[in-house]
mmCIF file of the C-alpha atoms, coordinates in Angstrom:
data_MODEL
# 
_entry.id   MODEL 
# 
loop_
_atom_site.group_PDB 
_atom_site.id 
_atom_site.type_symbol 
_atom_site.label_atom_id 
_atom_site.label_alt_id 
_atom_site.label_comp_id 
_atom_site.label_asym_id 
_atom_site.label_entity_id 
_atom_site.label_seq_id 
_atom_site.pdbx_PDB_ins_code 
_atom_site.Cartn_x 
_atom_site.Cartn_y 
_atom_site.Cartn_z 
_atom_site.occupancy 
_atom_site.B_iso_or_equiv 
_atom_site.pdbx_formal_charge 
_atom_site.auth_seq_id 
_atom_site.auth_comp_id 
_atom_site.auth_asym_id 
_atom_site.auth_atom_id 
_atom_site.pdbx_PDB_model_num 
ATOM 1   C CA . UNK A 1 1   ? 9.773   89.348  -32.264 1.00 0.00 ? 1   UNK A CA 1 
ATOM 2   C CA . UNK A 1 2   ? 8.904   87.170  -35.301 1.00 0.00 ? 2   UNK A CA 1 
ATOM 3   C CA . UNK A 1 3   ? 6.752   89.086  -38.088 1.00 0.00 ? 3   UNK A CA 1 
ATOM 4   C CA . UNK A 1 4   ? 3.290   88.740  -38.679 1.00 0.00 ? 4   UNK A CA 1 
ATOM 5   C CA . UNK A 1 5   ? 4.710   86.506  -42.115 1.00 0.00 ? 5   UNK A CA 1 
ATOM 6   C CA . UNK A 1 6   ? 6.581   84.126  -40.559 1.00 0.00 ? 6   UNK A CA 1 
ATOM 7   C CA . UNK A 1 7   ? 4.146   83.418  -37.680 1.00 0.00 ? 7   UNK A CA 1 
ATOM 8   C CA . UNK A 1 8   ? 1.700   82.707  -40.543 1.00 0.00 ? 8   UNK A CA 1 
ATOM 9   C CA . UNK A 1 9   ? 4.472   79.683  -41.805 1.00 0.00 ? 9   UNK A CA 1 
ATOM 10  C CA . UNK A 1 10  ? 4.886   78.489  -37.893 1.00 0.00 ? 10  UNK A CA 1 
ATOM 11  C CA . UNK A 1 11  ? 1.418   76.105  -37.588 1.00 0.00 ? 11  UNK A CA 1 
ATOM 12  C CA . UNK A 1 12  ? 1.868   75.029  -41.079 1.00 0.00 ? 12  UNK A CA 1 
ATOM 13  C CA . UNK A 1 13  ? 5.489   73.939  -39.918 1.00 0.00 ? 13  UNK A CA 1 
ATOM 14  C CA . UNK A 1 14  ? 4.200   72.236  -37.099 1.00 0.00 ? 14  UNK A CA 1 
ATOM 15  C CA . UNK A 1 15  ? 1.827   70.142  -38.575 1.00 0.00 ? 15  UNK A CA 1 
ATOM 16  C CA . UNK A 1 16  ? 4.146   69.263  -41.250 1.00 0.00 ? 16  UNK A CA 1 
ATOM 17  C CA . UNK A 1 17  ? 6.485   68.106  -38.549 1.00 0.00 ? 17  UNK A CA 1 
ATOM 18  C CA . UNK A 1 18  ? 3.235   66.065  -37.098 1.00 0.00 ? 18  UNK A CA 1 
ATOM 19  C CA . UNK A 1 19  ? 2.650   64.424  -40.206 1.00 0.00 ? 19  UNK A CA 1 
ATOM 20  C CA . UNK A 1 20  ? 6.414   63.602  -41.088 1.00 0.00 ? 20  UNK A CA 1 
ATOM 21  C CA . UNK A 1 21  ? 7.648   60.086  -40.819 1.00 0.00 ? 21  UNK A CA 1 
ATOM 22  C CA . UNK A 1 22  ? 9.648   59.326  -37.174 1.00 0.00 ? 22  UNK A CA 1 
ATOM 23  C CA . UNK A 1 23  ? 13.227  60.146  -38.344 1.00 0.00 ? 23  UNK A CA 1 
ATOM 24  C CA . UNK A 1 24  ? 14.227  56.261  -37.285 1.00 0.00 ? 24  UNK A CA 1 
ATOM 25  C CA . UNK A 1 25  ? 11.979  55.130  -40.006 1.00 0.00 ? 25  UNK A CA 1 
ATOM 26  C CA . UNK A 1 26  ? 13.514  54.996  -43.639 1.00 0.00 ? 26  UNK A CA 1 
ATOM 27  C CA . UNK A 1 27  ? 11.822  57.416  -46.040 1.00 0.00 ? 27  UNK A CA 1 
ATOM 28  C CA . UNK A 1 28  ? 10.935  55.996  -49.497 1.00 0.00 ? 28  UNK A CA 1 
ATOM 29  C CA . UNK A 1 29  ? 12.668  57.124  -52.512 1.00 0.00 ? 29  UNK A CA 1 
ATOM 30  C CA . UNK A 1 30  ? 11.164  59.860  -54.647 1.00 0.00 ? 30  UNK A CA 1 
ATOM 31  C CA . UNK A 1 31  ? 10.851  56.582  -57.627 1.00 0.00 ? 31  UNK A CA 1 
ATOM 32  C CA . UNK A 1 32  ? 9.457   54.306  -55.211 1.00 0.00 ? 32  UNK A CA 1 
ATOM 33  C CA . UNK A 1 33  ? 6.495   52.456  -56.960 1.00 0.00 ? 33  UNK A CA 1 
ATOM 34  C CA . UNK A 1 34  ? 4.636   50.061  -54.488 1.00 0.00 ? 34  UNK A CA 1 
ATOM 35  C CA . UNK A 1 35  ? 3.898   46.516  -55.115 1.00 0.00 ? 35  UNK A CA 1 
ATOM 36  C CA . UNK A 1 36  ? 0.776   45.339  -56.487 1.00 0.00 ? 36  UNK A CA 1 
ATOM 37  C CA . UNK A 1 37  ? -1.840  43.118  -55.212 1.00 0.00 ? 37  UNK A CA 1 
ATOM 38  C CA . UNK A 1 38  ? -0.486  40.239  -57.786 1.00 0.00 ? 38  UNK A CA 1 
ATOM 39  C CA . UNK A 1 39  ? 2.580   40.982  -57.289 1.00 0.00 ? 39  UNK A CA 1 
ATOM 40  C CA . UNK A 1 40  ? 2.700   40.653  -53.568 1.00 0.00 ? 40  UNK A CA 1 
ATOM 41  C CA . UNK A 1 41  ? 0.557   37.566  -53.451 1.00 0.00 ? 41  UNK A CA 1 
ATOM 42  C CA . UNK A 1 42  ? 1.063   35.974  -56.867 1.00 0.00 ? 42  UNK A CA 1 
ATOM 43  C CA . UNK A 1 43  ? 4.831   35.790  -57.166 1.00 0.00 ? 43  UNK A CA 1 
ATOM 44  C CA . UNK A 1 44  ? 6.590   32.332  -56.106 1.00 0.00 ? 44  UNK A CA 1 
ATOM 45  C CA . UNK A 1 45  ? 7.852   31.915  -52.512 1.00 0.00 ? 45  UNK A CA 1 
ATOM 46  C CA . UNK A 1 46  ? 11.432  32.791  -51.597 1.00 0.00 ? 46  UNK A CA 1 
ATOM 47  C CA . UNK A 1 47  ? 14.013  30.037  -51.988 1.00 0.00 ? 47  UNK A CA 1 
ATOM 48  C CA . UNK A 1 48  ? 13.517  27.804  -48.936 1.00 0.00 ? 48  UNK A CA 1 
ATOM 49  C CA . UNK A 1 49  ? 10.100  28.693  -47.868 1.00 0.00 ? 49  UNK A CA 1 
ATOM 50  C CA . UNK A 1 50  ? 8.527   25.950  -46.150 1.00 0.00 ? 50  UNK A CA 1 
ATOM 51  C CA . UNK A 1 51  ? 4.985   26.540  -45.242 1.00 0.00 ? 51  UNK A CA 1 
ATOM 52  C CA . UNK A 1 52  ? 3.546   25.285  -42.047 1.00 0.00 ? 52  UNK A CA 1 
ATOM 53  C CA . UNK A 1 53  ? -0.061  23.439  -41.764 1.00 0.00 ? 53  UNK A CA 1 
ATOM 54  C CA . UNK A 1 54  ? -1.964  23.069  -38.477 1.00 0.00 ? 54  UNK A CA 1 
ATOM 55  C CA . UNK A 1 55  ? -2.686  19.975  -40.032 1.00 0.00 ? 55  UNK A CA 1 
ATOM 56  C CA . UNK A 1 56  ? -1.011  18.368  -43.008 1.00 0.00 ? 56  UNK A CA 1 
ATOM 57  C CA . UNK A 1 57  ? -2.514  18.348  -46.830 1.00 0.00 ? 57  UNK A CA 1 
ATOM 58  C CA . UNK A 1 58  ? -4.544  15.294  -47.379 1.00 0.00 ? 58  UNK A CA 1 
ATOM 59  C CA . UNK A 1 59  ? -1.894  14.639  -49.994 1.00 0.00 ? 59  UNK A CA 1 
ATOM 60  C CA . UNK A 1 60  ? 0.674   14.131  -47.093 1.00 0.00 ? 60  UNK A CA 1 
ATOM 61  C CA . UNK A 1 61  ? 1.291   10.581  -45.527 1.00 0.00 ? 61  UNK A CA 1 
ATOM 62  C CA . UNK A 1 62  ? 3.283   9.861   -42.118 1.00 0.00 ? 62  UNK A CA 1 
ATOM 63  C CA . UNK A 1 63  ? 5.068   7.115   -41.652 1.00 0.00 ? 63  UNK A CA 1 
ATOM 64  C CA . UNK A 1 64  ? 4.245   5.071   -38.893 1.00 0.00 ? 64  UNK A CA 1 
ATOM 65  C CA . UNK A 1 65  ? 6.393   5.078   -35.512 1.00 0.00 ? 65  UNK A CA 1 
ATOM 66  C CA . UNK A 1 66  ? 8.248   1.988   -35.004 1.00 0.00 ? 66  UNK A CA 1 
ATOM 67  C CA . UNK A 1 67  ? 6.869   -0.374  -32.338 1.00 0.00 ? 67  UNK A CA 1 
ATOM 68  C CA . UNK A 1 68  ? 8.783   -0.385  -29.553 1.00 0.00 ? 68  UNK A CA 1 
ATOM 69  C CA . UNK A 1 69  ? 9.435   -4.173  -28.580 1.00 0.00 ? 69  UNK A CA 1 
ATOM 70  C CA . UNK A 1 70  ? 7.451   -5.695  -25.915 1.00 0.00 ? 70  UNK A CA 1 
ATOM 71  C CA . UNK A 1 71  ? 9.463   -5.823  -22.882 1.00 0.00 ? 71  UNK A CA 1 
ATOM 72  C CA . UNK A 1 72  ? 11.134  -9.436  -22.287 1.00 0.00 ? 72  UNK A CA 1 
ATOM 73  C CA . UNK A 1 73  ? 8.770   -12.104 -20.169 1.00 0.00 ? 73  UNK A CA 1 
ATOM 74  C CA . UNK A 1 74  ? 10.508  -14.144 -17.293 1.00 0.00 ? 74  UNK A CA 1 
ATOM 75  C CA . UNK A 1 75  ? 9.114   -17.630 -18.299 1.00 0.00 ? 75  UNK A CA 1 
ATOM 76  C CA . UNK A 1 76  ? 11.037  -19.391 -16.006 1.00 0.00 ? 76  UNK A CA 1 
ATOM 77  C CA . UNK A 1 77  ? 9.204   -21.581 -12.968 1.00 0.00 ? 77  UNK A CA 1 
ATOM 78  C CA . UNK A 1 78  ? 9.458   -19.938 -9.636  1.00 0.00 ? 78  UNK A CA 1 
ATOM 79  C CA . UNK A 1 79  ? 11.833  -20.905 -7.227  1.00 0.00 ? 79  UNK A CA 1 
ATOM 80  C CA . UNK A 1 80  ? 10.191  -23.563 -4.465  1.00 0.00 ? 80  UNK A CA 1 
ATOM 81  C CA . UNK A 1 81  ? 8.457   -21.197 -1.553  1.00 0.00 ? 81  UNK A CA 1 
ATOM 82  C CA . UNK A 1 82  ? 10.691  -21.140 1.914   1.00 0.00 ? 82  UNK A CA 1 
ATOM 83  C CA . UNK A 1 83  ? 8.311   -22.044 4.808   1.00 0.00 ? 83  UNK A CA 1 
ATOM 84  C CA . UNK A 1 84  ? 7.822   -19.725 7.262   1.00 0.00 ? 84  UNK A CA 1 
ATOM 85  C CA . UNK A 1 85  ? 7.333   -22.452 9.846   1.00 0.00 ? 85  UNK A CA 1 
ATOM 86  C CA . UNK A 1 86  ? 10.293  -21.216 11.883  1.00 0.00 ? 86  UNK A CA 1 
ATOM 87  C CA . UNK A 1 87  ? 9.302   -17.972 12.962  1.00 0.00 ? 87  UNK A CA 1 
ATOM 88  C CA . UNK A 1 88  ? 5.417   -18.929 13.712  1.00 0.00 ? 88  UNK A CA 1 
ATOM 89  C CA . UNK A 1 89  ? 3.780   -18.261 10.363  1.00 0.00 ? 89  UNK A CA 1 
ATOM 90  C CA . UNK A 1 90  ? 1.732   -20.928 8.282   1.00 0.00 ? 90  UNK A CA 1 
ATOM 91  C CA . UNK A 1 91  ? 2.223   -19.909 5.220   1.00 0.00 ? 91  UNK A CA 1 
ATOM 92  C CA . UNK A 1 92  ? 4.831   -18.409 2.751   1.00 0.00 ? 92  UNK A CA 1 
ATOM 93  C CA . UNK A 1 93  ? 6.503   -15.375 2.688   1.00 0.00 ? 93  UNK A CA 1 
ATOM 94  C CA . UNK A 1 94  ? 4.559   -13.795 -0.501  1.00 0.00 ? 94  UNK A CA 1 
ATOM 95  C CA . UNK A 1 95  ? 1.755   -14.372 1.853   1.00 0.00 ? 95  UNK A CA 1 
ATOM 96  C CA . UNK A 1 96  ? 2.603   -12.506 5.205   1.00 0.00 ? 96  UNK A CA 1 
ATOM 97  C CA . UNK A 1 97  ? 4.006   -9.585  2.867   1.00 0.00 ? 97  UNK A CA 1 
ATOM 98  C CA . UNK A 1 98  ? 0.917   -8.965  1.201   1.00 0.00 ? 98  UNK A CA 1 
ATOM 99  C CA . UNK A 1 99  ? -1.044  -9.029  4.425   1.00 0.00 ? 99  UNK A CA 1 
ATOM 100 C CA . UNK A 1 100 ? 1.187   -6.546  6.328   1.00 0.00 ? 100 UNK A CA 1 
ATOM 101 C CA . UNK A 1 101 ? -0.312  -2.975  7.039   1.00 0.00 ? 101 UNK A CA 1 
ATOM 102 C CA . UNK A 1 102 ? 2.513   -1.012  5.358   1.00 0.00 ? 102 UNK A CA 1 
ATOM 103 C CA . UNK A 1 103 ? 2.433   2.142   2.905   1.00 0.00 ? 103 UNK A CA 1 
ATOM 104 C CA . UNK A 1 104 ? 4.789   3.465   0.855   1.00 0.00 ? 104 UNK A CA 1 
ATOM 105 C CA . UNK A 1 105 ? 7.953   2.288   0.432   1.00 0.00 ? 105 UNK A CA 1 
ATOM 106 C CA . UNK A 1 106 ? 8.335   -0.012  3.090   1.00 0.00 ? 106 UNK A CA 1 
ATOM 107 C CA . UNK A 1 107 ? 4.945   -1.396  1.355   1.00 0.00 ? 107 UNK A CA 1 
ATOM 108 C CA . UNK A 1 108 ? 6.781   -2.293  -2.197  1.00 0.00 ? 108 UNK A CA 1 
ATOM 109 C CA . UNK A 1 109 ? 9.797   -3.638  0.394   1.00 0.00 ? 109 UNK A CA 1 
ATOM 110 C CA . UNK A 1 110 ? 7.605   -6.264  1.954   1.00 0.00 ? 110 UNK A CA 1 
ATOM 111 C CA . UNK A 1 111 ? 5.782   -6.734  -2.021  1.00 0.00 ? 111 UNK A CA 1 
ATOM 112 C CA . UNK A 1 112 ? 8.570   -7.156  -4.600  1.00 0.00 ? 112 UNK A CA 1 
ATOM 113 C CA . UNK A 1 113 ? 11.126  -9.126  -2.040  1.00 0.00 ? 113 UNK A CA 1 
ATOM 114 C CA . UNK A 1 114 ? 11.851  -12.484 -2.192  1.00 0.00 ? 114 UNK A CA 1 
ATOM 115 C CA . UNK A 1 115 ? 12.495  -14.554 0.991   1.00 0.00 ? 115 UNK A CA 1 
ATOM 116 C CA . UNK A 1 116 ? 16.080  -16.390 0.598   1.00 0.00 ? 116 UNK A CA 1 
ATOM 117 C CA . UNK A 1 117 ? 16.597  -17.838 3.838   1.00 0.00 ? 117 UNK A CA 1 
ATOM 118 C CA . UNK A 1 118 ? 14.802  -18.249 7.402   1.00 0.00 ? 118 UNK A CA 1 
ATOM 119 C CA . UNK A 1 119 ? 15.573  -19.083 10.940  1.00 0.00 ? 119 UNK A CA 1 
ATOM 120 C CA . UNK A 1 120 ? 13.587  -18.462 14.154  1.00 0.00 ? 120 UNK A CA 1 
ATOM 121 C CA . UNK A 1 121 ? 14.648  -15.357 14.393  1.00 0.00 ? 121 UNK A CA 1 
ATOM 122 C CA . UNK A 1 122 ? 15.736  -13.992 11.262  1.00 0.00 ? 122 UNK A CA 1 
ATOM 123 C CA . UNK A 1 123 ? 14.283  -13.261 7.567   1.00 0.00 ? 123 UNK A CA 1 
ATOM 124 C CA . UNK A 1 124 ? 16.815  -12.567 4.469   1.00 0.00 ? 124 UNK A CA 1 
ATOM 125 C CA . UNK A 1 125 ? 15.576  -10.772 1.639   1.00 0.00 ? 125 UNK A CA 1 
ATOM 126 C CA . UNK A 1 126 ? 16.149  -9.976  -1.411  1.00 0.00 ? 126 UNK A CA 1 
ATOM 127 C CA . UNK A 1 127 ? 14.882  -6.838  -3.104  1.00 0.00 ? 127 UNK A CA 1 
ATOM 128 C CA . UNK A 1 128 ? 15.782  -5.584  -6.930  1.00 0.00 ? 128 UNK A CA 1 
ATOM 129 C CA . UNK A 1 129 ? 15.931  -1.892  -5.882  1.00 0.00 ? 129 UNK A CA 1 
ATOM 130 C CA . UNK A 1 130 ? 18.165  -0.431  -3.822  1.00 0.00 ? 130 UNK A CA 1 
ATOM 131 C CA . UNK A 1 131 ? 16.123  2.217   -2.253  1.00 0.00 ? 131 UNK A CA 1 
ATOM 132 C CA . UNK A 1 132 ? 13.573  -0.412  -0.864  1.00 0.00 ? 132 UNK A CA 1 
ATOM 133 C CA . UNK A 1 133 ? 16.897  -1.697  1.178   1.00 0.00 ? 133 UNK A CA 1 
ATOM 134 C CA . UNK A 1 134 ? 17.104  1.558   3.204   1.00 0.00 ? 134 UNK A CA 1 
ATOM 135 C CA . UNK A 1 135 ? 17.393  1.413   6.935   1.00 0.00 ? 135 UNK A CA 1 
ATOM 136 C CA . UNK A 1 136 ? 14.162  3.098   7.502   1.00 0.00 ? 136 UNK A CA 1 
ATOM 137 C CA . UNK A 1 137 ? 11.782  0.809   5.511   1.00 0.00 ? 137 UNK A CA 1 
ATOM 138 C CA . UNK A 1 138 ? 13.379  -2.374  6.723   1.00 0.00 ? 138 UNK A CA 1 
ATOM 139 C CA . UNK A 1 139 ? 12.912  -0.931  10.498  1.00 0.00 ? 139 UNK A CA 1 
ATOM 140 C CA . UNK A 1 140 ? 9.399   -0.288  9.376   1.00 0.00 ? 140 UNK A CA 1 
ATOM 141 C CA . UNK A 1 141 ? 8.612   -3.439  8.458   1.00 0.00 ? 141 UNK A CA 1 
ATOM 142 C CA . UNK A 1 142 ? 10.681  -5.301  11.684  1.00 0.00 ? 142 UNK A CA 1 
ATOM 143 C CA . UNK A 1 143 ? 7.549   -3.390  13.427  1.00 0.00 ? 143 UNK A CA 1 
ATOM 144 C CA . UNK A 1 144 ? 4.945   -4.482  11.080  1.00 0.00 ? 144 UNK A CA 1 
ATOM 145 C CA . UNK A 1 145 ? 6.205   -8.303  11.252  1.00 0.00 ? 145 UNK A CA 1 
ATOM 146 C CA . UNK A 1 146 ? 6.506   -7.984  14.832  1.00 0.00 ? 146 UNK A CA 1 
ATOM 147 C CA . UNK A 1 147 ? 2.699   -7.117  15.311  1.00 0.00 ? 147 UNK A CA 1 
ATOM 148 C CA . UNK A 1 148 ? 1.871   -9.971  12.685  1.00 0.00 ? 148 UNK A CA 1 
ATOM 149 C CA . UNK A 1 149 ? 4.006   -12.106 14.505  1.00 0.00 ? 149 UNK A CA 1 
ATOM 150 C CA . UNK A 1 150 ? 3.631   -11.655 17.923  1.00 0.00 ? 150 UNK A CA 1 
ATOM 151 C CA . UNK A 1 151 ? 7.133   -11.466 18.299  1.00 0.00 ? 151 UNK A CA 1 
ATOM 152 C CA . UNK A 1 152 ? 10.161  -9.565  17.351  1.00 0.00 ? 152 UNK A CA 1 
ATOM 153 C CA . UNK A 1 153 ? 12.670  -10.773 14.379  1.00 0.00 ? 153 UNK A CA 1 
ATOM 154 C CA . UNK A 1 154 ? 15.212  -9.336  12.643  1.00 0.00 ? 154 UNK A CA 1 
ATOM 155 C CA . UNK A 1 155 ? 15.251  -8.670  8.830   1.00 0.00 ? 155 UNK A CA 1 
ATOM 156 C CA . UNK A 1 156 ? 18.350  -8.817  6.497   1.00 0.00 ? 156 UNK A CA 1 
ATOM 157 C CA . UNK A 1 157 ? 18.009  -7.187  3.022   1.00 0.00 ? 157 UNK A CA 1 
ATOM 158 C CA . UNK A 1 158 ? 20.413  -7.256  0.084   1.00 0.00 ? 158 UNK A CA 1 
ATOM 159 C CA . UNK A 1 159 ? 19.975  -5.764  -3.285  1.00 0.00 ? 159 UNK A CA 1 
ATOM 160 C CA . UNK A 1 160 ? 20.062  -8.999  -5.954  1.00 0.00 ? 160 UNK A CA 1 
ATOM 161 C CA . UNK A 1 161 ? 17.337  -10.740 -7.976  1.00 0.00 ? 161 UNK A CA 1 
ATOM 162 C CA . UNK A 1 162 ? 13.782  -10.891 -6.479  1.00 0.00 ? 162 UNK A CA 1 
ATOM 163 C CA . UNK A 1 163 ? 11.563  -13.462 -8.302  1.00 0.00 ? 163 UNK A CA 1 
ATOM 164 C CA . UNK A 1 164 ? 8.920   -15.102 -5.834  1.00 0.00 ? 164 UNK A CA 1 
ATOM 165 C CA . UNK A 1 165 ? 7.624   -12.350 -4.659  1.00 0.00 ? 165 UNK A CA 1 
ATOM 166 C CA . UNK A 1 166 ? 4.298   -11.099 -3.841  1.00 0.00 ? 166 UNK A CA 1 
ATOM 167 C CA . UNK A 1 167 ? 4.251   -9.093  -6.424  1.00 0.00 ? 167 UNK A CA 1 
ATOM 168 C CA . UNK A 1 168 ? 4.865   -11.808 -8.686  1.00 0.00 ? 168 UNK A CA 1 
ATOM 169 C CA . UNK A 1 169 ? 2.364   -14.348 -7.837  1.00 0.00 ? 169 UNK A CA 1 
ATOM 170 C CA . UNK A 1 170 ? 0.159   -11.469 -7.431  1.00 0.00 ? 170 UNK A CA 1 
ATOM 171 C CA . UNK A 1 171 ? 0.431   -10.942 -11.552 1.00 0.00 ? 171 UNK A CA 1 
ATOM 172 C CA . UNK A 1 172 ? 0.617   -14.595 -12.274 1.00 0.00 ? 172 UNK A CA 1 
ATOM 173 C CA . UNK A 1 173 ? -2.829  -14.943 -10.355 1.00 0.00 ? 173 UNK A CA 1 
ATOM 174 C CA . UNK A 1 174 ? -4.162  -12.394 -12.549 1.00 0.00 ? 174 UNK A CA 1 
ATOM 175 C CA . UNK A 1 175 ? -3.293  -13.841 -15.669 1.00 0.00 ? 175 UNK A CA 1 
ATOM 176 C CA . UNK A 1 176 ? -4.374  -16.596 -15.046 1.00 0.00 ? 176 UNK A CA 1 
ATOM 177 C CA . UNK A 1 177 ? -7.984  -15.232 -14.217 1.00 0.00 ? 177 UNK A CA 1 
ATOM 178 C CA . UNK A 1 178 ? -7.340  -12.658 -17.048 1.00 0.00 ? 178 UNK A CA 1 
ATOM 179 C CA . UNK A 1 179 ? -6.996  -16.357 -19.207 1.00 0.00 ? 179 UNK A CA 1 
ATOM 180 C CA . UNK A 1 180 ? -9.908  -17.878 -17.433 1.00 0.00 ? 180 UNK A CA 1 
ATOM 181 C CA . UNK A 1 181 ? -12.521 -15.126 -18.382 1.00 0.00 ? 181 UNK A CA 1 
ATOM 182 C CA . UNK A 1 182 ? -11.351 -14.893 -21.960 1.00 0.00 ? 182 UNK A CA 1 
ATOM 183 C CA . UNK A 1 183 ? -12.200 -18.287 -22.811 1.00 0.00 ? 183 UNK A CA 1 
ATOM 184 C CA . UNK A 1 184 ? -15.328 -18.088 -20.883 1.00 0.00 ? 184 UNK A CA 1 
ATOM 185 C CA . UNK A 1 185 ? -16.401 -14.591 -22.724 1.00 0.00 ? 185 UNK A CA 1 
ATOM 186 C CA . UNK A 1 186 ? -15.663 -16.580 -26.164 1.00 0.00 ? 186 UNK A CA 1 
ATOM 187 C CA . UNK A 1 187 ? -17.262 -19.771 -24.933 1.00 0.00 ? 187 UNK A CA 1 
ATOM 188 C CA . UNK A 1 188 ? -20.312 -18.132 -24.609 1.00 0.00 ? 188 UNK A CA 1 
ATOM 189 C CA . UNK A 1 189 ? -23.578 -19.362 -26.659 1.00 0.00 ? 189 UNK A CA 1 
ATOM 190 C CA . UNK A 1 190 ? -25.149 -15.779 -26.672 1.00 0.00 ? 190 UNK A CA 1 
ATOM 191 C CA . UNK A 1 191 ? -21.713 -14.086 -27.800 1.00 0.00 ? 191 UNK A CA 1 
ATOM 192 C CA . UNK A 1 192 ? -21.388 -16.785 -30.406 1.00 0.00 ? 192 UNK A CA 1 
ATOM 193 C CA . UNK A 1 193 ? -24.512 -16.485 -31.800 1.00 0.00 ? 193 UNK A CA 1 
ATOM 194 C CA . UNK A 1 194 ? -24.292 -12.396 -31.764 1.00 0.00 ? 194 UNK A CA 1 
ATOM 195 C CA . UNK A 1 195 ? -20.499 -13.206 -33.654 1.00 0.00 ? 195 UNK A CA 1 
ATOM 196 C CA . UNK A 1 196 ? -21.858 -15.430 -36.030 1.00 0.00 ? 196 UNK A CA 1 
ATOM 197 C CA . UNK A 1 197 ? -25.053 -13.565 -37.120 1.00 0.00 ? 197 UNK A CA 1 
ATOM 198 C CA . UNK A 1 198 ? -24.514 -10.335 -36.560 1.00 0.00 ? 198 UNK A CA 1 
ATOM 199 C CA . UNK A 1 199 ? -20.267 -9.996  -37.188 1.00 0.00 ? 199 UNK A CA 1 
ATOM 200 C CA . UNK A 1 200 ? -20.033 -8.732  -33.796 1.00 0.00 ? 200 UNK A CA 1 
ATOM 201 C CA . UNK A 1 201 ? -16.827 -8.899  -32.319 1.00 0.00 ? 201 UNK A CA 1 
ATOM 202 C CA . UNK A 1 202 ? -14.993 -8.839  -28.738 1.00 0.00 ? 202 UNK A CA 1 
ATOM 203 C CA . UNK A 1 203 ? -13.233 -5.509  -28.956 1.00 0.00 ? 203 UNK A CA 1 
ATOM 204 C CA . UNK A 1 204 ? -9.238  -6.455  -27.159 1.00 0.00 ? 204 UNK A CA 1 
ATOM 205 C CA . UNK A 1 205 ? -8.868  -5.965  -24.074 1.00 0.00 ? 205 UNK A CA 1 
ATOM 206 C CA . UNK A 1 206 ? -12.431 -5.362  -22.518 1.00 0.00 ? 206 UNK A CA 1 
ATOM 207 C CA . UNK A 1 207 ? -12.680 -8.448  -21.117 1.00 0.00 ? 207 UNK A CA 1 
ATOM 208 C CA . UNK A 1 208 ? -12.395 -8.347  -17.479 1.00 0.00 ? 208 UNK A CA 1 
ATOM 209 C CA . UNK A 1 209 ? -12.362 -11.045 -14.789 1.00 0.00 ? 209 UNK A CA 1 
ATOM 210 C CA . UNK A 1 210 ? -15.163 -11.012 -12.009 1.00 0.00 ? 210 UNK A CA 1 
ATOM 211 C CA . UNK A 1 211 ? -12.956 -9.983  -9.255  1.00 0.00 ? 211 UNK A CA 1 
ATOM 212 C CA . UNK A 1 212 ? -11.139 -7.310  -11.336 1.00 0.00 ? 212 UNK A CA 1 
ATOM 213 C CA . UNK A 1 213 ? -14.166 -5.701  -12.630 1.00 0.00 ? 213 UNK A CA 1 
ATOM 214 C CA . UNK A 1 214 ? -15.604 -4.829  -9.698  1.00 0.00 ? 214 UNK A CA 1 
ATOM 215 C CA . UNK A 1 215 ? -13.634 -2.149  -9.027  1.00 0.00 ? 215 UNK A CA 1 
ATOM 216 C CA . UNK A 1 216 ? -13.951 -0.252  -12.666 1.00 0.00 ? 216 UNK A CA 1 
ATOM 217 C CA . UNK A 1 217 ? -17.472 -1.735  -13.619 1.00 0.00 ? 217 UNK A CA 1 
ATOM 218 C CA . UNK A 1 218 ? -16.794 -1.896  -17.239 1.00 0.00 ? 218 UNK A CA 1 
ATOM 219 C CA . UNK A 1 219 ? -18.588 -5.195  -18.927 1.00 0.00 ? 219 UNK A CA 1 
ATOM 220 C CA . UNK A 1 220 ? -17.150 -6.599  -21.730 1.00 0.00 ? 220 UNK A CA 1 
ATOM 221 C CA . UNK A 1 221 ? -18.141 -4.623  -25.436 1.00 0.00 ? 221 UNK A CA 1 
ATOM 222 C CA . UNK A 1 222 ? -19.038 -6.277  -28.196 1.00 0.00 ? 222 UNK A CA 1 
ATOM 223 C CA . UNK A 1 223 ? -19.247 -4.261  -31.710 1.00 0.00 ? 223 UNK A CA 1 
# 
């Protein structure tokens, strides 16, 4: 039975004990003397500190990227259209492709493949990507010619170069009306006068043909 003495010393224990540091934490030297204020925040970094900005110091100047160069043009004429006389169709074979009802792959078959031979029963193409040549797009488009037709024919496709395609003329018809409206937008008396009076100027690339504009709306901006 503990005395009435050292039942007296057993809360005062406790709350030491309460008050104590956890015994995983280190416990400070007897000399310890804690930092000051300028000492903690006035001394000079440690060796290698780099500090990090959300956004650099205004005295801090990035070099520019390097422009990536533009991507190679094929200037080179088109190769003579194949008639497509021999299987029924008027026309060439960038037109009948672009006409066909087809989604998907078996749509960018029938766009970006170029007709290299005909018969009256038979189409050879050539496609630059392999996966347009699979089995199941070229049987899709067998059906889709065979509706346009009004006949079956067969289709042969081979993986090689692909230039007159619809695709192709597709972009070159564009161009050319991309071409068209530029000069007209320039050619203009009322943009000419607001140019030469009032320093507007044609901001790049908001010049938009008739046809293509449509679709987006956006008129050309002067500023």
């Amino acid at each position: 039975m503990p005395t009435p003495r050292a039942a007296a010393r057993a809360p005062q224990a406790s709350a030491d004990t309460r008050h104590a540091p956890p015994p995983w934490e280190d416990i400070p030297p007897d000399d310890y003397v804690p930092l000051s204020a300028d000492e903690m925040f006035g001394g000079p970094p440690d060796d290698g500190f780099v500090p990090v900005f959300d956004s650099g110091p205004d005295d801090v100047r990035v070099a520019p990227a390097e422009a990536r160069p533009a991507a190679p043009v094929d200037a080179r004429p088109l190769p003579p259209a194949i008639a497509l006389d021999p299987v029924g169709f008027d026309g060439e074979w960038p037109a009948l492709a672009a006409r066909l009802p087809l989604k998907g792959v078996a749509y960018q078959l029938a766009f970006n493949s170029e007709l290299t031979a005909v018969d009256a029963t038979t189409l050879k193409l050539s496609v630059p990507v392999p996966q347009y040549a699979d089995a199941a797009q070229v049987a899709k488009l067998k059906a889709a010619l065979a509706d346009a037709l009004g006949k079956p024919v067969d289709v042969t496709v081979e993986v090689g170069p692909a230039r007159r395609t619809a695709a192709a003329l597709d972009a070159a018809a564009r161009a050319a009306r991309q071409r068209e409206a530029e000069q007209e937008i320039h050619a203009d008396p009322f943009v000419q006068q607001l140019v030469r009076d009032f320093g507007a100027r044609i901001v790049e690339g908001s010049v938009r043909p008739l046809a293509d504009a449509a679709s987006d709306g956006a008129p050309p901006t002067l500023h």
